[in-house]
MDTraj code that builds the backbone (N, CA, C; nanometers):
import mdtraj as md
import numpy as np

residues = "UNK UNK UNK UNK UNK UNK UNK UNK UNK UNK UNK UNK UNK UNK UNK UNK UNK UNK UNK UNK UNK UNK UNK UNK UNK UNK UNK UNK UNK UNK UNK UNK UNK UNK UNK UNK UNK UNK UNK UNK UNK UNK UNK UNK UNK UNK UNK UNK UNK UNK UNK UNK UNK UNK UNK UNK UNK UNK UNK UNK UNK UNK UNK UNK UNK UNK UNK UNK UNK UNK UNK UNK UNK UNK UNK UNK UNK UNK UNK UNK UNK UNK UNK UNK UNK UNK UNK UNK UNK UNK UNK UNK UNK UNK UNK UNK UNK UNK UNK UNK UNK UNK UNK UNK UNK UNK UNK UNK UNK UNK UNK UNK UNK UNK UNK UNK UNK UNK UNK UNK".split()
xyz = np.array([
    [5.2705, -14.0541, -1.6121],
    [5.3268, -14.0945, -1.4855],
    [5.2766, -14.0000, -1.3751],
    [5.1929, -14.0474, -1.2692],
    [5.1902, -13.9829, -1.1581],
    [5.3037, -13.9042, -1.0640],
    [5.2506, -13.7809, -1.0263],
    [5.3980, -13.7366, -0.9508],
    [5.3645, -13.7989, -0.8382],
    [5.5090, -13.8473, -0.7224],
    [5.4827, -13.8869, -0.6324],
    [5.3902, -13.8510, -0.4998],
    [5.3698, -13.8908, -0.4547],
    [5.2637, -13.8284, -0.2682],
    [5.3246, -13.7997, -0.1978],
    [5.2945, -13.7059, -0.2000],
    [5.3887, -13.6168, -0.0746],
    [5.3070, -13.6584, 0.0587],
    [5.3776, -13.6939, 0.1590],
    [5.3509, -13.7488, 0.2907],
    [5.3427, -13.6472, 0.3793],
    [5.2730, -13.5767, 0.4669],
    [5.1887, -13.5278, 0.5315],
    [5.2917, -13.5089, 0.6537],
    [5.3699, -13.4008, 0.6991],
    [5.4329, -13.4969, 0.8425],
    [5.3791, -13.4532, 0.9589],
    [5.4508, -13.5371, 1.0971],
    [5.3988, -13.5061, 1.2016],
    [5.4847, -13.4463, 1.2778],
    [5.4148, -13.3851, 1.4181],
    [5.5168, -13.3132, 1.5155],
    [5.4127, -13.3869, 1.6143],
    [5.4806, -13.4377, 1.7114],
    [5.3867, -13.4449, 1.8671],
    [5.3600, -13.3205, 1.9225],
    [5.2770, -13.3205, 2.0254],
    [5.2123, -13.1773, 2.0418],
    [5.3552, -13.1330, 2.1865],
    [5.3488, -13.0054, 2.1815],
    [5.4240, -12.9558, 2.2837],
    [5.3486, -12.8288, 2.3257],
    [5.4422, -12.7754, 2.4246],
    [5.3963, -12.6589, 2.5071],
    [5.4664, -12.5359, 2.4901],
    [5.5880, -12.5677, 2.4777],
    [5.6905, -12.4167, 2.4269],
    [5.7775, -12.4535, 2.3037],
    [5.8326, -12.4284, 2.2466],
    [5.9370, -12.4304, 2.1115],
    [6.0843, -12.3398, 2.1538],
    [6.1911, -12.3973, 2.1666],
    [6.3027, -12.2569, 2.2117],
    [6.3336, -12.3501, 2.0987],
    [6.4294, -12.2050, 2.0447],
    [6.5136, -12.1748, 1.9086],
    [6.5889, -12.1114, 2.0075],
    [6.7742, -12.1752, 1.9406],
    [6.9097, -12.1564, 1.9947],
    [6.9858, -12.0987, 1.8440],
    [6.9684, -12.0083, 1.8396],
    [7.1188, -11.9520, 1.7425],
    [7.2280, -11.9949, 1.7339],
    [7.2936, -12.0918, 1.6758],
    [7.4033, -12.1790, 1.6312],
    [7.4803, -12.0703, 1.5578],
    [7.4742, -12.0085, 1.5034],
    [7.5644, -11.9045, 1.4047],
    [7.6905, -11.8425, 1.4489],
    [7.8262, -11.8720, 1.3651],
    [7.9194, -11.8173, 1.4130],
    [7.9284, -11.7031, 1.4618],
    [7.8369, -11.6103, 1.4296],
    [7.8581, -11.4293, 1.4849],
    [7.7623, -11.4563, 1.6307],
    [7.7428, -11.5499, 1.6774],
    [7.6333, -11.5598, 1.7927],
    [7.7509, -11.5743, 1.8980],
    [7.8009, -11.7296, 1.8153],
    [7.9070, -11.7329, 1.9690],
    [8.0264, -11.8131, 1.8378],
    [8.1595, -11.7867, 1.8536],
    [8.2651, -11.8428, 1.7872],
    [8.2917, -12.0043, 1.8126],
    [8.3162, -12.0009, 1.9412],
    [8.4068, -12.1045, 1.9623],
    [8.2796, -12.2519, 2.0127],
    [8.1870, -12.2596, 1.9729],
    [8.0674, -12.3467, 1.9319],
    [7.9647, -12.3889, 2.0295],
    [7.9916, -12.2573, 2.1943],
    [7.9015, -12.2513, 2.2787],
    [7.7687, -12.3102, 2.2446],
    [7.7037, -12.2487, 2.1567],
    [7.5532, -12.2089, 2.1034],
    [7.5268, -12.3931, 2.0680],
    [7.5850, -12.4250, 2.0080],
    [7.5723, -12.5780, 1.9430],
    [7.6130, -12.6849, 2.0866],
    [7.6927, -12.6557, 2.1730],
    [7.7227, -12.7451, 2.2521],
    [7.6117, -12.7091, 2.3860],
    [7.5541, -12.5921, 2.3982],
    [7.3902, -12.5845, 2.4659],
    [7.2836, -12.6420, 2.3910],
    [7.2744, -12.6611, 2.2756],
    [7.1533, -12.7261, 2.1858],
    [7.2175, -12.8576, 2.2626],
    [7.3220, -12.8968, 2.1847],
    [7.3691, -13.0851, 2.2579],
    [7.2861, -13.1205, 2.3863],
    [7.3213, -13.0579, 2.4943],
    [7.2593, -13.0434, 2.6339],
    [7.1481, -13.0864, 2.6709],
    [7.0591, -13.0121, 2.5596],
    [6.9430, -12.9701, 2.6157],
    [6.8761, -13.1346, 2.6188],
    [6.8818, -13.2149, 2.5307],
    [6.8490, -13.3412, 2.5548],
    [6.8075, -13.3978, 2.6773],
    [6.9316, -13.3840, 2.7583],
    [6.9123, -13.4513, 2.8817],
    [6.8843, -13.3634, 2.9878],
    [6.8853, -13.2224, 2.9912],
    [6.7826, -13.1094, 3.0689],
    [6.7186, -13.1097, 3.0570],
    [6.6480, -13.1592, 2.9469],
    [6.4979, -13.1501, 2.9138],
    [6.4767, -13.3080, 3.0162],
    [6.5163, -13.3927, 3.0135],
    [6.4693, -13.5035, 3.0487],
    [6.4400, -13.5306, 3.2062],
    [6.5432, -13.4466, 3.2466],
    [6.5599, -13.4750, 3.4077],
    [6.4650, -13.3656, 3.4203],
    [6.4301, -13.2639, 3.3985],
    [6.3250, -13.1555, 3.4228],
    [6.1679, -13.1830, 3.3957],
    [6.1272, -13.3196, 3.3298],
    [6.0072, -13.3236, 3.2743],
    [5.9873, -13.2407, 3.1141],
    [6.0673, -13.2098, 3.0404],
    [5.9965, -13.1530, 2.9430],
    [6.0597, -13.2265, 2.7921],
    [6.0576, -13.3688, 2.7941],
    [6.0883, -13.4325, 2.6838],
    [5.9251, -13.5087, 2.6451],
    [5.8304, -13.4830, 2.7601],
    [5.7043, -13.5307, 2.7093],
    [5.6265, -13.4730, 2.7959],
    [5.4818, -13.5409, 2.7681],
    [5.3737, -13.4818, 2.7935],
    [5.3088, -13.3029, 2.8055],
    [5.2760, -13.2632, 2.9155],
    [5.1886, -13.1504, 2.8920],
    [5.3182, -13.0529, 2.9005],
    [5.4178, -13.0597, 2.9504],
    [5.5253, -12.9356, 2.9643],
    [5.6412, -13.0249, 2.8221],
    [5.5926, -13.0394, 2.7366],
    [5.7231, -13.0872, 2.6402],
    [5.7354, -12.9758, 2.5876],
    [5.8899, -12.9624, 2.5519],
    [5.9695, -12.8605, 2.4629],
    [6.0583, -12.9019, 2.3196],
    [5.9766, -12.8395, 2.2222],
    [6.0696, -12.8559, 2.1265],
    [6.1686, -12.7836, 2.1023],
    [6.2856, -12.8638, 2.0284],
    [6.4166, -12.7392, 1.9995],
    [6.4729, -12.7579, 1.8720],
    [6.4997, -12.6402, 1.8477],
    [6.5826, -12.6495, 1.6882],
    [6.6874, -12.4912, 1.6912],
    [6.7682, -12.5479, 1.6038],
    [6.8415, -12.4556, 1.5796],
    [6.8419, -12.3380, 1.4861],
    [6.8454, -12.2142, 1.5114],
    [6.8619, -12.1212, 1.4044],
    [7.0033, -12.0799, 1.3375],
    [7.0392, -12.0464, 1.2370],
    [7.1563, -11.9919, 1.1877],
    [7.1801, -11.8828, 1.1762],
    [7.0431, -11.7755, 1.2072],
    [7.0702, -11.6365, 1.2425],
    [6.9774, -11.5506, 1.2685],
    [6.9537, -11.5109, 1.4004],
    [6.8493, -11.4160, 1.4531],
    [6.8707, -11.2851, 1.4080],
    [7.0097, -11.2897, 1.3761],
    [7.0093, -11.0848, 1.3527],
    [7.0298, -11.0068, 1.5141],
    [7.1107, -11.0680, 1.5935],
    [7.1102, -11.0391, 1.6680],
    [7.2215, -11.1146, 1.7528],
    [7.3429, -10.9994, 1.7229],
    [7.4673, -11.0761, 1.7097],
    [7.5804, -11.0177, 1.8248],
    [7.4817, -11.0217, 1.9197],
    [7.5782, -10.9488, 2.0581],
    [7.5500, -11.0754, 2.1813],
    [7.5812, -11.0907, 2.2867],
    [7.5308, -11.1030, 2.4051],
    [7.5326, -11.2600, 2.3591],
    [7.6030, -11.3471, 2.2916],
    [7.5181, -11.4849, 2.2930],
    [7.5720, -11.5811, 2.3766],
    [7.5721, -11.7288, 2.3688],
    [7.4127, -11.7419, 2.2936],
    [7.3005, -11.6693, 2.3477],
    [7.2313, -11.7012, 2.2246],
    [7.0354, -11.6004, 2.2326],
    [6.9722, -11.6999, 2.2243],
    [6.8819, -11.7190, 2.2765],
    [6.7741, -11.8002, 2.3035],
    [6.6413, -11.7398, 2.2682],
    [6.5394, -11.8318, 2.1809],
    [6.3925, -11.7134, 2.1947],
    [6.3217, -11.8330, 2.1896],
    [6.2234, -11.8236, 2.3471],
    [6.0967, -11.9100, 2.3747],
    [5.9814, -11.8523, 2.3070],
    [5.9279, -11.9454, 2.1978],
    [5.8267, -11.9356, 2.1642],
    [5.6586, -12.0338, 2.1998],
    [5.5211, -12.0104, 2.2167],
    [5.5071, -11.8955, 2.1432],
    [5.5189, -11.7501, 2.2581],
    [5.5499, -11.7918, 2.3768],
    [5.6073, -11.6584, 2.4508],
    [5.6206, -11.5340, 2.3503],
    [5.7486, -11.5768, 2.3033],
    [5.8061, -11.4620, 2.2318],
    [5.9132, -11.3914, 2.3335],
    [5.9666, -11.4661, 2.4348],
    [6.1134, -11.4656, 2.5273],
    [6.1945, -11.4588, 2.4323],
    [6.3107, -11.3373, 2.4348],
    [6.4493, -11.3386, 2.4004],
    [6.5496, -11.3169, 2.5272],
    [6.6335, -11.4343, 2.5282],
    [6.7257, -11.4625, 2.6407],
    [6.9015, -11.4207, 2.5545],
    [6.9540, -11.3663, 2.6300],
    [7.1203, -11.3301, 2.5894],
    [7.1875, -11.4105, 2.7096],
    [7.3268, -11.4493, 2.6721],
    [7.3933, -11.4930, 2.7874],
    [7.3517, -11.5718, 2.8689],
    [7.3294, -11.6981, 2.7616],
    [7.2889, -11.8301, 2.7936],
    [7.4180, -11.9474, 2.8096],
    [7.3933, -11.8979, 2.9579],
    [7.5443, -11.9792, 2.9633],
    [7.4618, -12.1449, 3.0397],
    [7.5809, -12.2533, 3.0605],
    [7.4795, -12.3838, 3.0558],
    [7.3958, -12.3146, 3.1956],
    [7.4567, -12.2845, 3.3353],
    [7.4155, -12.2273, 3.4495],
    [7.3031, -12.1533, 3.4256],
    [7.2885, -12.0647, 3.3049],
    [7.1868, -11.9736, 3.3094],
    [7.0309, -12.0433, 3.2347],
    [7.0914, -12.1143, 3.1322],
    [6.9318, -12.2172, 3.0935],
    [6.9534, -12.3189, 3.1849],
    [6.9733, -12.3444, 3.2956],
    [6.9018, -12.4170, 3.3727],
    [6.8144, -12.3290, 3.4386],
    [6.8563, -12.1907, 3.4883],
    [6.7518, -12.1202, 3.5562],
    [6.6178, -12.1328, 3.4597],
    [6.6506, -12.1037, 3.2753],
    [6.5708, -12.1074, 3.2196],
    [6.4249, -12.1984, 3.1955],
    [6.5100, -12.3178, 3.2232],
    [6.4628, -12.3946, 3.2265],
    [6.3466, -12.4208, 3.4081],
    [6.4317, -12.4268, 3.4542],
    [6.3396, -12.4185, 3.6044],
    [6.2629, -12.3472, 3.6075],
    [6.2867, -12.2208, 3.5984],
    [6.2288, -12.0783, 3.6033],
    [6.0773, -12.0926, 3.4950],
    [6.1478, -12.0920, 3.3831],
    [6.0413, -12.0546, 3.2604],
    [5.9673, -12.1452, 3.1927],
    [6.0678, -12.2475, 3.1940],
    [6.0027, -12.3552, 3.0828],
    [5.9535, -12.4620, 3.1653],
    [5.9708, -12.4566, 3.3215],
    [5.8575, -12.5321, 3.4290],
    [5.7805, -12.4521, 3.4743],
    [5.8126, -12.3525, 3.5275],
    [5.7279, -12.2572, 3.6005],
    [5.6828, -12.1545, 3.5511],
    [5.6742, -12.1491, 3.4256],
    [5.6207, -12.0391, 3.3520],
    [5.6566, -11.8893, 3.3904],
    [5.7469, -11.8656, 3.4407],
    [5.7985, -11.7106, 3.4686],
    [5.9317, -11.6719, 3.4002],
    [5.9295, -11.5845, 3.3446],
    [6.0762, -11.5628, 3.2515],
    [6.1920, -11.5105, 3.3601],
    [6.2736, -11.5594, 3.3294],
    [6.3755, -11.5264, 3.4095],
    [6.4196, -11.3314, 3.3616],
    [6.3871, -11.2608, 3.4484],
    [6.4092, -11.1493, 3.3932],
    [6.5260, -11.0459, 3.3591],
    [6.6146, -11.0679, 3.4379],
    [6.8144, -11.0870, 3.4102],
    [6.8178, -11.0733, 3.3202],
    [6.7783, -11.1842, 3.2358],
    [6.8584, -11.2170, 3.1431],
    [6.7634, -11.2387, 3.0056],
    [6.6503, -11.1486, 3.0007],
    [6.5807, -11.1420, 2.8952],
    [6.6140, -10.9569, 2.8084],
    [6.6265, -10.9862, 2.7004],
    [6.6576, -10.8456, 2.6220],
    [6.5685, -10.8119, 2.5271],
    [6.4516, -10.8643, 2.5014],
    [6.3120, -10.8071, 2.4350],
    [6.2202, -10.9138, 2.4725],
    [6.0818, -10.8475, 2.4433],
    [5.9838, -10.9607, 2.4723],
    [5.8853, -10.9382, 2.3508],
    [5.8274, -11.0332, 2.2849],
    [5.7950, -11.0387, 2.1650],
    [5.6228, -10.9951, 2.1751],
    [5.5438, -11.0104, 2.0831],
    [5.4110, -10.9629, 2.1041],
    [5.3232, -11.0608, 2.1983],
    [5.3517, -11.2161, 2.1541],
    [5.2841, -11.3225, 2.2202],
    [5.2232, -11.2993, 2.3788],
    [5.3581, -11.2109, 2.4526],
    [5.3589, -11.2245, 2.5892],
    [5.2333, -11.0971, 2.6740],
    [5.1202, -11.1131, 2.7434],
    [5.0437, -11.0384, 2.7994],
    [5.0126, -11.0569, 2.9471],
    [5.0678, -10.9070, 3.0241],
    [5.1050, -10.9078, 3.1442],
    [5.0208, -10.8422, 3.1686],
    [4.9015, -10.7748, 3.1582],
    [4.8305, -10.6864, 3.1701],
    [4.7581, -10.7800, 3.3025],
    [4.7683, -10.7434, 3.4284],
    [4.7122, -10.7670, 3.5454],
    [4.6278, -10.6964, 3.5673],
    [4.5579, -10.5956, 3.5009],
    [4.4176, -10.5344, 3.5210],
    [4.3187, -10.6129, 3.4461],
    [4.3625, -10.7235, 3.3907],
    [4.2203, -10.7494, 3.3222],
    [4.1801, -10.7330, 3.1929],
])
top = md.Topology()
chain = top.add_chain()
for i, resn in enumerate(residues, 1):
    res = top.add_residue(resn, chain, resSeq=i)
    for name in ("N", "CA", "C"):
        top.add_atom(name, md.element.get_by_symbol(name[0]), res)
traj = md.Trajectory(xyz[None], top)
């Protein structure tokens, strides 16, 4: 008996990836999950449910990083956002994930991806 074929899958292409920490030690009372809900229709009215600025999202269950939440991390940036309140990923969103500038407030590390080097 043949084992079955494993099917190949797809992703449409995008431009950034944010991962939202869902995890009870992030935020208790289910902040983190009711900003993932959201993002659906922020993404939509902003332009980034398609084409050249699309954003994918998924949830994590634990960054290890269990203060300040929700945490947000734009990848492949490599943005970590704390104190993502809905008010504050909209800046995120305007700010970073249209206009490519991190909102700087409210970022608490920046990962290797990101190169600011203005000399060249």
């Amino acid at each position: 008996m043949n084992p079955p074929e494993i099917i190949r899958p797809k992703i449409g292409a995008y431009r950034r990836h944010l991962l939202i920490c869902t995890g009870s030690r992030c935020t208790q009372d289910g902040q983190s999950q009711a900003l993932f809900d959201s993002l659906g229709e922020k993404f939509k009215a902003a332009g980034l449910d398609a084409g050249d600025l699309r954003v994918k999202r998924s949830r994590v269950s634990c960054f290890a990083a269990c203060k300040g939440g929700p945490i947000v991390c734009v990848q492949p940036d490599g943005t970590w956002y704390y104190n993502v309140t809905p008010q504050n990923m909209d800046r995120i969103i305007e700010q970073h994930l249209v206009g490519g500038e991190p909102v700087d407030d409210l970022v608490f590390h920046q990962g290797p991806a990101c190169h600011t080097d203005a000399a060249g």
